[in-house]
C-alpha positions, 0 to 999 in steps of 0.5 A, a space after each residue: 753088746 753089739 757093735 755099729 761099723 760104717 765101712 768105706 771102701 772104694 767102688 773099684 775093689 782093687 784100687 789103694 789110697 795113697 797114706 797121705 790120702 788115708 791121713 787126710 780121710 781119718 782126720 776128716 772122719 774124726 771131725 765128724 764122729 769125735 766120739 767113735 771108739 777107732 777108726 781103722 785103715 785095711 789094706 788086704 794083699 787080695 780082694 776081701 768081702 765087707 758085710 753088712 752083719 746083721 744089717 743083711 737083708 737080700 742080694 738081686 741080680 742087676 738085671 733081672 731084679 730077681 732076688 736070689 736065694 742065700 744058697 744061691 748067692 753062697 754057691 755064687 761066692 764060693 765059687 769066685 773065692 780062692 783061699 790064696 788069692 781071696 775073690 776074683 771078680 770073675 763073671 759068672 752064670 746066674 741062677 735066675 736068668 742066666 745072665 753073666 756077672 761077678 758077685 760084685 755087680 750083684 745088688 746088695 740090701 743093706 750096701 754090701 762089697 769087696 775091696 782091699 782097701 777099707 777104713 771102719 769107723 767103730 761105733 761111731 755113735 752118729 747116723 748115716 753119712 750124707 751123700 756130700 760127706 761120702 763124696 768129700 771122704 772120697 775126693 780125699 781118698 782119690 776114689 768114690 767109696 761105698 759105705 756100708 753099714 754092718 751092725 754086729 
């Protein structure tokens, strides 16, 4: 059996919620998806990496538009990662046109990103959030969120 996610991290990886802000944010998420299996509030000491699952289709550079390879990217993410402090964020030079940027500038198809703040609606059984939900959901946890959908 899989699992659908639909994640919200903040679009800055490094910024937190207050807990009256996350209240806020999962009462609302649970009007609109009464039916979700949970919905689970992260917090992570260093920046994590939210995946799309199954959902992954490619990763481009921002400027060039070239897609890079998945041993490219890999290559690109180990090398920003540490095992005690998680990812960096640190720019670095790109394979495909030598341009520098963190793997959080990168494009991500399906929304892919890095955060330490998450909150995951589990099997949430509705489709894709609006533009004006996200928008509210994010003025409700202070920040404009990302929403990632990851099928597992």
């Amino acid at each position: 059996m899989s699992d659908h996610h639909i994640v919200f991290i903040p679009a800055d990886p490094h910024y937190l919620p207050a807990e009256e802000q996350v209240s806020r944010a999962k009462e609302t998420l649970w009007q609109w998806m009464p039916e979700a299996d949970s919905l689970d509030a992260a917090v992570s000491e260093y920046v994590q990496f939210h995946d799309c699952g199954s959902n992954f289709e490619y990763v481009r550079c921002h400027l060039c538009g070239q897609e890079l390879t998945l041993p490219q990217w890999h290559l690109l993410m180990d090398q920003d990662y540490d095992l005690v402090r998680g990812f960096g964020l640190m720019p670095q030079t790109l394979p495909c046109c030598g341009s520098v940027a963190s793997v959080n500038q990168l494009d991500y198809s399906f929304m892919q990103g890095f955060s330490r703040f998450s909150l995951t609606a589990i099997n949430p059984r509705t489709g894709a959030v609006s533009p004006q939900q996200a928008e509210l959901l994010g003025q409700r946890l202070g920040h404009r969120l990302l929403v990632i959908y990851r099928h597992l």
